[in-house]
N, C-alpha and C positions, 0 to 999 in steps of 0.2 A: 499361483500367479507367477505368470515369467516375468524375471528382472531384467531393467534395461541395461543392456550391455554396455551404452554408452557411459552410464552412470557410475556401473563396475570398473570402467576403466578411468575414468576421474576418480573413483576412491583408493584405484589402486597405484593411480601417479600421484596422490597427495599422499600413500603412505609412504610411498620410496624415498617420496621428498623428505619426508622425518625423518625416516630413517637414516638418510644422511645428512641431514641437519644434524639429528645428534649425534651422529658417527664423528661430521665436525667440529662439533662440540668438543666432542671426547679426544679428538686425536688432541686438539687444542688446546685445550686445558692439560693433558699430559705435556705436551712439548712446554707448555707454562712451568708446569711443576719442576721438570726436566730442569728451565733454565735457571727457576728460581734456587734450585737445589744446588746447578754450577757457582749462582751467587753466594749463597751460605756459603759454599766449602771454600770459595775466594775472599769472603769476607774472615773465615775462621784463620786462613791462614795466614791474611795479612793481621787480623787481630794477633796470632802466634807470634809471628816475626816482629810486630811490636813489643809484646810481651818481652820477646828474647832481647832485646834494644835497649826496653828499660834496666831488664838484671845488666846487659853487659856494662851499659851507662853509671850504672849502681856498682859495680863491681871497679870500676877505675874511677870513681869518685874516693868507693875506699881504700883503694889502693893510694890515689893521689892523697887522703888524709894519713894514710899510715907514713908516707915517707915526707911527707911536712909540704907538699906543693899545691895544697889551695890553693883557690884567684887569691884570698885575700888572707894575709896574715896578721893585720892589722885594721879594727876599725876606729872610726872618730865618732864619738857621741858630740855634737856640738850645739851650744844654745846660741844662735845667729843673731840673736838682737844683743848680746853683748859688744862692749864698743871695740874692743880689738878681736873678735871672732876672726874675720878673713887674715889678717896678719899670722894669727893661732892657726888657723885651716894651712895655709902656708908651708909655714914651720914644719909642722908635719909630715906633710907629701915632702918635702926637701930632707928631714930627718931619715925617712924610712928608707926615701931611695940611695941616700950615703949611706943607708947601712945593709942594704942589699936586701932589703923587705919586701921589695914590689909598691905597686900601687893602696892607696888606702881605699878602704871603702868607710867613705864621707857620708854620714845619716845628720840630718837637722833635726833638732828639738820642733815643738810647736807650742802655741799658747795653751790646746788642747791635751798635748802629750809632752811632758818634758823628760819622756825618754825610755819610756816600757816600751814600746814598738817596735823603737831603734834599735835599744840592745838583743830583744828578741829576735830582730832582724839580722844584728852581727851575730848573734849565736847560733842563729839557724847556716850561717854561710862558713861555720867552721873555721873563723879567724881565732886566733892564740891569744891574741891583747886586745883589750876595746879600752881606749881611753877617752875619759869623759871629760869634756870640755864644756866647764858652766860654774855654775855655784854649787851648794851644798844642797840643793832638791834635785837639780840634774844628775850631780854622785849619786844619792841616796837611791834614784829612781833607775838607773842603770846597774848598781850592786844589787839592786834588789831581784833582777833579772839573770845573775851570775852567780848566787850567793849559792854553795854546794854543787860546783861547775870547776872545773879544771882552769878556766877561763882567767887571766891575768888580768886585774884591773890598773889604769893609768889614771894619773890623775893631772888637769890642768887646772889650776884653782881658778876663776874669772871670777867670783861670786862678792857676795860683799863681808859673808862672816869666814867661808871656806872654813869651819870646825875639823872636818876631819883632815885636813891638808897641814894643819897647824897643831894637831895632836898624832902624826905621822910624823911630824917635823920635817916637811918638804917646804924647798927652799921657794915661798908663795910669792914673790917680788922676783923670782927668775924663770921666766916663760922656758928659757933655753935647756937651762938645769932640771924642770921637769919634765918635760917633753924626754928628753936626754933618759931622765930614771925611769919615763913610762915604758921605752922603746927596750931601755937596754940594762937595766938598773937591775937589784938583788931583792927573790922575793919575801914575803913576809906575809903568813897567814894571820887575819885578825879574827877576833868573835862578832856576830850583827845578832841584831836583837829581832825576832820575832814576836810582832802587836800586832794582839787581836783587836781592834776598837770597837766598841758595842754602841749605835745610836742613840738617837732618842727612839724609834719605832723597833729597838731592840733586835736588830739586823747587825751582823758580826763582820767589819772587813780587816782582812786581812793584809799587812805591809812589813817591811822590813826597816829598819831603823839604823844607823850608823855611828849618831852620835847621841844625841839626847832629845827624847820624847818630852811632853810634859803636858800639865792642863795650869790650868789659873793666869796667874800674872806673866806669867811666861808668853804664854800663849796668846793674850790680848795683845802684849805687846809684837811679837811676830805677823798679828795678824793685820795692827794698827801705824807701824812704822811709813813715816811719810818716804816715796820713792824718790821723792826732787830731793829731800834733805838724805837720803842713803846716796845719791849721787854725788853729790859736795862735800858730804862729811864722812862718807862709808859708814862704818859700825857706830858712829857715836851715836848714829841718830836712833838706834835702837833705845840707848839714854833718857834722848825724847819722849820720845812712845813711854817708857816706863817711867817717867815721873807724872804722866798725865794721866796713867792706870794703877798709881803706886796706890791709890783711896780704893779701898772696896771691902766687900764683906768676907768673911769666911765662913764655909760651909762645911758641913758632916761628911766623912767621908768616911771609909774602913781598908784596912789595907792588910792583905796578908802575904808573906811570903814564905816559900816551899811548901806550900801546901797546911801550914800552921795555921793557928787559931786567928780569924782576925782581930785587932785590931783599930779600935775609933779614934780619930782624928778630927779637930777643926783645921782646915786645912784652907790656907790662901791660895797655895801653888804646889804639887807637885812634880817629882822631876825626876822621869826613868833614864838612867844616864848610859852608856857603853863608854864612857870616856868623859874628865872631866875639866881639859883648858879649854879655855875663854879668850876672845879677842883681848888684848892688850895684855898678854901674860899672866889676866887672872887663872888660879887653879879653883874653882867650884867644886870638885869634888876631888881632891888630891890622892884619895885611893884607888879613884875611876883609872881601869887601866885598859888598850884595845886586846891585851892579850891574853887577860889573868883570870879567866873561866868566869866571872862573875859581872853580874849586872847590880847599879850602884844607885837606889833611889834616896829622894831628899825631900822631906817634908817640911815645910816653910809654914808656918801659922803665927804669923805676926798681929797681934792688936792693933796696933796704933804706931804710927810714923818714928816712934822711939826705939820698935823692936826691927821697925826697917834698916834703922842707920846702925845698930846691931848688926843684924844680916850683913849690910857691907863693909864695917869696918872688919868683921870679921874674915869674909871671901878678901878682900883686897890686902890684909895683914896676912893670910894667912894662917891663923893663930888654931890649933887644935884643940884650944877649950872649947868645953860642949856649951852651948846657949840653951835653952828650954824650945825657943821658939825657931830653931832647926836641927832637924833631927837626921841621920843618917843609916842608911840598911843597907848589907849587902846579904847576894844571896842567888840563884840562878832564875828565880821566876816568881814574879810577883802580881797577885791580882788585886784590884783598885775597885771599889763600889762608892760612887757619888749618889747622895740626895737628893740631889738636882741636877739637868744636864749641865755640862760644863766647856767652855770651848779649849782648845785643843790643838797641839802641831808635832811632827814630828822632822827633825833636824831642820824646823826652821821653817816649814811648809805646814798651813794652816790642813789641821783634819775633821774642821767641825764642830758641833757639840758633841759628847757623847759621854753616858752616865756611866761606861765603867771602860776597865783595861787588864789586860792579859799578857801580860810580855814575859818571853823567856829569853834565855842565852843561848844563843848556836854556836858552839864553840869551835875556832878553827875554820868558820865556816867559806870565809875570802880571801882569798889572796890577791894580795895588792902591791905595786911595785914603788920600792926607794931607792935613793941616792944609794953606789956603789961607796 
């Protein structure tokens, strides 16, 4: 049978047409490849020349740390709701730039954070001195971000016990004078306490400590002190708080230090110290010392409001006769097991309940700056 020729020539004009159909297809898709190929290697090489931008950027950042000309050589930890904060904030920027420091770099506290953020935040920006301006939880919170750091600590005492400011022996009624020793002052490494604190759900946190830990009466009382009467009367009102918690029970405890045998105790209060004055020139623990390798705990198990007035006439005398019902240890690291959870602070910042404790000595660990 003969085929239509007309038909032949429609199958053979619809194959051409495929044929360059996918011919431009294919050129198509190649010039695609082509161009996507110019974009990778524009893309690689600006991604290169960024790369090189960062080392260079890296490389005169440490340049600018090795010959001392960071932005900032100085930062300000500061707790803002204090009543002379911006007066403190001031002083400051006016001190550093009489002393040819530059600008400060100014970090706020918050109710949330009173001060890990901040100092993490000056350490990260390669300043020399961070001085903390608050009480003794803002210190506490900001050495504990420095502590085994090169890093200079300053201190502005605003707070209402400032312990370690007044076991430094910085002059705490002269804004001027320690501003003065944080900027330019002579330095002095001390030891900080490393506490493990174990909950109740038996979860382990870990903090740094500066002056004195403790659990029992201590602790209620830090945690129960009225704010209106610490405003009018400062420290006394801590007094308060403690003669309204002075009633209570004593519980089982064990304690062991250096890794020794522990241990049992009825224990009202215990008390992990790095340092042992007290507002009003009391000495609590007169061997407690910031620099003498060792951590200084105190065991309190009072019966009855006769073994209390004991306790104090003893701390406020002075007197180095041993009582029964306080006891004294020293030693680098001591672990605490309670019977029952127990509540809890450390330098004056509540940390809870928690049925045991772990603290060592870091010796050497801070340096901090004083009066020349």
């Amino acid at each position: 049978m003969n085929s239509d020729p007309t038909l032949e020539m429609i199958l053979a004009v619809i194959a051409l047409v495929a044929v360059v159909a996918v011919g431009a297809v294919l050129v198509w898709n190649h010039m695609r490849v082509r161009r996507l190929s110019r974009q990778v290697e524009r893309l690689r090489s600006d991604r290169q020349a960024l790369v090189d931008r960062v080392d260079q950027l890296k490389t005169q950042v440490d340049e600018h740390a090795e010959d001392g000309s960071s932005g900032h050589e100085v930062a300000l930890v500061i707790n803002p709701v204090k009543n002379n904060a911006d007066e403190v904030r001031k002083q400051v920027v006016a001190a550093t730039r009489d002393m040819g420091m530059g600008d400060v770099l100014i970090l706020e506290t918050t109710e949330d954070d009173p001060g890990t953020q901040m100092a993490a935040d000056a350490k990260a920006a390669g300043v020399k001195t961070v001085i903390a301006a608050g009480g003794d939880g803002t210190v506490r919170t900001v050495a504990e971000q420095l502590v085994g750091s090169d890093i200079r600590l300053g201190i502005v005492p605003m707070g209402t016990g400032n312990l370690l400011a007044r076991n430094l022996k910085l002059p705490i009624d002269d804004v001027d004078a320690c501003i003065t020793a944080a900027l330019n002052g002579s330095t002095k490494k001390i030891d900080t306490l490393d506490v493990r604190l174990e909950d109740e759900d038996g979860e382990r946190h870990r903090h740094t400590a500066l002056v004195i830990g403790g659990v029992g009466l201590d602790a209620e009382v830090m945690g129960d002190t009225r704010e209106d009467l610490k405003a009018k009367a400062g420290w006394i009102a801590y007094g308060e708080a403690g003669l309204r918690h002075l009633p209570g029970d004593r519980q089982d405890a064990t304690i062991s230090l250096d890794g020794g045998s522990p241990r049992r105790y009825k224990i009202r209060s215990v008390l992990v110290a790095n340092c042992g004055s007290l507002q009003g020139g009391l000495e609590l623990l007169p061997d407690a010392k910031l620099d003498d390798g060792l951590l200084d705990v105190m065991v309190l198990s009072p019966r009855h409001v006769f073994d209390w007035a004991r306790i104090a006439a003893k701390t406020m005398v002075g007197h180095r006769v041993k009582i029964p019902v306080m006891e004294t240890l020293q030693g680098t690291r001591v672990q605490i097991r309670f019977e029952k959870p127990i509540v809890s602070q450390l330098d004056g910042d509540s940390t809870g309940k928690v049925t045991g404790i772990d603290a060592r000595l870091v010796e050497d660990s801070l340096t901090v700056m004083l009066p020349r």
